[in-house]
Steps between C-alpha positions, in 0.01 A plus 500: 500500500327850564417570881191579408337483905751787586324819300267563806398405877179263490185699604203328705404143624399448133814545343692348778277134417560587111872528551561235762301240235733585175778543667461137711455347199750647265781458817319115438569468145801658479751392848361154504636365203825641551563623869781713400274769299423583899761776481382662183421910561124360362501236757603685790209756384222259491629290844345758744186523360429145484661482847223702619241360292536184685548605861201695402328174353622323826350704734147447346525156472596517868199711588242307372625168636519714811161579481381165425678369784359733721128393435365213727547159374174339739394802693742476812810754518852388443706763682900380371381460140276802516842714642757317224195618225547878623869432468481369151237815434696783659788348291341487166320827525903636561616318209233651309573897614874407462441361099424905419754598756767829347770129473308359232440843314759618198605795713460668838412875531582731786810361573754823554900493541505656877756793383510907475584624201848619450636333765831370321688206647844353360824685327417624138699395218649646146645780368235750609419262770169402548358635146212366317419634165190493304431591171153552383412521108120418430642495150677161536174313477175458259236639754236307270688179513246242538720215535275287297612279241701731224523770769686308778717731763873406369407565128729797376192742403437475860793597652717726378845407471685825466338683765579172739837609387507791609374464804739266604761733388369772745462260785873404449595890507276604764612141701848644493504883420710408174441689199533216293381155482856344437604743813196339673658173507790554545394653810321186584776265486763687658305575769430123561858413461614810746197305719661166484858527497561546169642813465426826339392240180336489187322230317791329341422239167467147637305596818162323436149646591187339569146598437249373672126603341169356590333250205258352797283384215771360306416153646228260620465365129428849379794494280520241177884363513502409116454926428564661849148676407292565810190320369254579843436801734657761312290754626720442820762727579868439547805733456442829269660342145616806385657656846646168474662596183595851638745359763677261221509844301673673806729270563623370219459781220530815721773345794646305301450145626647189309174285433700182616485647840132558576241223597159558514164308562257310829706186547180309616319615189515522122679766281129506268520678207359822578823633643744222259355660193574853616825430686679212288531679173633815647708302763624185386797467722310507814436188697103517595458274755207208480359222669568243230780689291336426145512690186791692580412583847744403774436296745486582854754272642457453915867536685607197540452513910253751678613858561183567676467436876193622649538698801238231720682217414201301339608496139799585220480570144763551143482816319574495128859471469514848223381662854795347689734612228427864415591762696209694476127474518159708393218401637189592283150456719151641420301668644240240674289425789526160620258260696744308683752770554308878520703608215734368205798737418874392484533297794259269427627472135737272627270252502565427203929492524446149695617223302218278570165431281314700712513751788211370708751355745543843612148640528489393884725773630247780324231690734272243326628172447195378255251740378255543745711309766543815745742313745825685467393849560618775705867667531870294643416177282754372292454611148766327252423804280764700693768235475417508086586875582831429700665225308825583311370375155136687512429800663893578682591442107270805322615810361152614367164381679245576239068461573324480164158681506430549152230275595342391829350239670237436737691115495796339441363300267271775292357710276652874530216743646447886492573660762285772668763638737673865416611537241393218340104576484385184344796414263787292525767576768749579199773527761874389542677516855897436570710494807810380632324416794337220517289543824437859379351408171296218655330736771412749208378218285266347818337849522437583200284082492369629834374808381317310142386179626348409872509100515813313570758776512272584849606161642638621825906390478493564139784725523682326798785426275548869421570538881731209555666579210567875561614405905636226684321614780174416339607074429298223585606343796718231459629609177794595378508566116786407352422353155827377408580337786853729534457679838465807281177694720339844277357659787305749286394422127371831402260740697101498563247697513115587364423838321269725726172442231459402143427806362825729620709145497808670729713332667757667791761632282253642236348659824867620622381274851718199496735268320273257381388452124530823220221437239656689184198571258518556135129527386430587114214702401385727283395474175680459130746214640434273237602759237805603703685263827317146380879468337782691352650334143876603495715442162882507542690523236793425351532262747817389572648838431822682450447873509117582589173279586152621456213473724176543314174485693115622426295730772148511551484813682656804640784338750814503628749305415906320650751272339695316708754278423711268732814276469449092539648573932173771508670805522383801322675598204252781320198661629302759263164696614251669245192617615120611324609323217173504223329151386666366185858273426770616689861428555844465734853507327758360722840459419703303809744725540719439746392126459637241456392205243246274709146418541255759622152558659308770433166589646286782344212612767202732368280702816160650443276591756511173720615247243764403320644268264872307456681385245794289561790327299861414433715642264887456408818702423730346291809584372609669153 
């Protein structure tokens, strides 16, 4: 069911009356029947309006009995009744101002977060602690992408696939100042094991991962179970398919990943074909997670007791047992605002890691409980988003914390819009940012919503989880979040902070002022990249080999160009340099010496002007 009331804010008495009629009778039609269709996203859209269509109704009807009343019945003056018919007028005429009041409206403007810009609160987290990256590529996108039938936003002529590769592979690099992408994660996990009393630790085989992504849509009878197609609203976005696609790639054919090991999906939603028919055939080994487990998908079994204790004592929930069981966790959000919660990023993707039908049960914690109901604003509420963020099997459990804006929303249910910010000017926001820091990435995420869109992400609160999550100091009172229900307290999740404006976008230690949030950028431009960094084709062969393998590879342009190659524990084993090399076929020899028979990564990296292109692969010596 398409939230169709939730494009725009009603404007004028007029529209107000319109709105307040259809939606009366459509809540009628629909929640009558069946009361339970009451906690539908559609439902909960229509509710206010018809909410204040009839206290707006109701205060007429009370006027003009009021008035009525008031008139003489026989020409002598009857002072009680004539006082209990102001009453009932006074009354009425409020009901009536209160039917158009900013409650029953499908947003509220003007309402600010009360905090200076880079003022950071809270202890910041990862290898280069407190870094944010964002890459930029205008090229990842079809700018004339009408997202009409035939043309629809996760069709593969309208978003490129290799350069979403490679900007994930510089976000890795840049996330951890590794040369390499295999480097990048190994980075990543042993600095979460080193984090968690692990050790000095690498991934080791057997060690499962989950991915959470965001397939919002992927429900609400939008998906036919006898094909998996998604047969309604497919003009609404979800998770990027093909960055989707790109981590699989990463993991399992650059690190080195057993399929078996990785499990991917929305537990609460459907694994539709648009990402099945891209992932499946390239990935069969991988479990992708569903809501009903049909047609090869697997289903998303609840633990068998709850794991989830929420921090105010009210409720408890299962998480999907592959969550319980793997060691690891990637949590894949986009890049969203949201009418309930300001903003939609990786916290709030959790939503969808409750084993339950729906997440409704959790809306009432949010800075606005139903969509124009504006009763839990303001900052020290308790927001269940930061216990998603604490709890050992969700956010305490990530290595890579990953917000998808190859598209963007003005909803979390929605088409993708343009965006007019810089440097988007009018075009998609064609953007990918990573942290290791979760509180980090969601502040930088907020801002850049704030800085697009001015509706919901206003609310005033909207970012109160950011500050309880980043300090201690900053919890509702009362409260005491510990998810798990283990006396384990995380005084600090991560560290907060807003940029000083949208256009700069610097945060304290870009500004060399603080120890807040680093926003790394890694903006393309320039012209020619779809001739040159769009993707770099690399042949190896033999491959195995004995003596020599060659590494054959086509330029576009002038560039430079490194080989790099790297044993299966991601050390360096070869490293080669050759620079203004001319367009035209080109080649590496490399011969292992001093190698010994194994598997191999190589990555081959080509720089011109400010873009670049990667090629990456395994090869193997054997022996004679």
């Amino acid at each position: 069911e398409k939230e169709w009331f939730l494009s725009r804010r009603p404007s004028g008495k007029a529209m107000f009356i319109l709105l307040g009629i259809v939606s009366t009778i459509w809540f009628i039609v629909r929640v009558v029947p069946r009361p339970s269709r009451a906690s539908y996203p559609c439902m909960q859209a229509a509710a206010p309006f018809a909410a204040g269509f009839i206290a707006w109704l109701s205060g007429l009807s009370l006027s003009v009995a009021a008035l009525r009343w008031l008139k003489l019945s026989d020409g002598r003056p009857n002072f009680p009744a004539s006082a209990l018919a102001m009453v009932v007028f006074i009354t009425g005429i409020g009901l009536m101002l209160g039917g158009d009041h900013r409650t029953g409206r499908a947003g509220v403007p003007g309402l600010l977060f009360d905090e200076s810009p880079n003022t950071p609160m809270g202890e910041a987290r990862g290898i280069h602690p407190g870094r944010v990256v964002w890459v930029w590529d205008p090229m990842a996108t079809d700018e004339t992408c009408t997202n009409e039938p035939g043309d629809y936003w996760f069709q593969d002529d309208n978003a490129d696939a290799a350069v979403i590769g490679n900007m994930l592979s510089e976000s890795l690099r840049r996330l951890t100042g590794e040369t390499s992408d295999s480097l990048a994660w190994d980075a990543l996990f042993r600095h979460y094991n080193l984090g968690h009393g692990f050790g000095n630790a690498g991934y080791l085989p057997g060690e499962g991962i989950a991915i959470k992504i965001n397939l919002t849509t992927g429900g609400w009878g939008n998906v036919d179970l006898t094909t998996y197609d998604k047969t309604a609203n497919l003009e609404m976005m979800d998770a990027t398919p093909q960055l989707v696609v790109a981590m699989l790639k990463q993991l399992v054919d650059i690190f080195g990943i057993p399929q078996e090991d990785i499990s991917i999906g929305d537990p609460i939603r459907h694994f539709y074909n648009q990402y099945w028919d891209r992932c499946h055939p390239l990935f069969p080994q991988v479990h992708y997670l569903d809501r009903a487990g049909l047609l090869g998908r697997t289903k998303a079994v609840p633990s068998s007791s709850p794991v989830m204790f929420y921090s105010d004592g009210t409720i408890s929930d299962s998480l999907p047992q592959a969550y319980v069981d793997s060691k690891y966790m990637i949590n894949m959000g986009c890049l969203k605002q949201h009418d309930l919660a300001g903003g939609t990023f990786c916290a709030k993707n959790h939503f969808g890691s409750i084993c339950r039908d729906w997440a409704m049960h959790l809306h009432y914690a949010l800075p606005s409980p139903t969509t124009n109901g504006f009763e839990n604003l303001g900052y020290g509420k308790y927001r269940n988003l930061v216990d998603l963020m604490e709890h050992r099997d969700l956010g305490e459990k990530t290595v890579l914390f990953l917000v998808d804006g190859i598209w963007g929303g003005e909803l979390p249910v929605t088409e993708p819009v343009k965006w007019q910010i810089e440097p988007f000017n009018d075009d998609w926001p064609n953007s990918i940012f990573v942290s290791q820091d979760h509180v980090a990435i969601e502040s930088v995420g907020f801002d850049f919503v704030k800085a697009q869109f001015d509706e919901y992400i206003d609310m005033y609160g909207a970012d109160d989880y950011l500050h309880q999550a980043a300090d201690s100091a900053n919890w509702a009172e009362g409260i005491t979040y510990d998810p798990e229900n283990d006396g384990l307290i995380i005084p600090s999740m991560g560290v907060h902070e807003h940029w000083n404006n949208d256009i700069e976008k610097e945060y304290t230690r870009n500004l060399g002022t603080g120890d807040g949030i680093e926003l790394v950028k890694y903006l393309v431009t320039g012209t020619g990249r779809e001739h040159f960094a769009a993707g770099l084709s690399v042949k190896a062969y033999p491959n195995p080999f004995v003596e020599t393998v060659r590494f054959e590879y086509k330029l576009g342009g002038t560039a430079d160009v490194k080989l790099e190659i790297f044993d299966q524990r991601g050390s360096k084993c070869f490293s080669l340099l050759r620079k203004h090399l001319q367009p035209g076929t080109h080649s590496f020899t490399w011969d292992g010496q001093g190698c010994s028979d194994g598997v191999y990564h190589y990555c081959i990296s080509v720089y011109r002007d400010h873009s670049r292109g990667t090629g990456n692969g395994k090869v193997v010596k054997a022996s004679r």
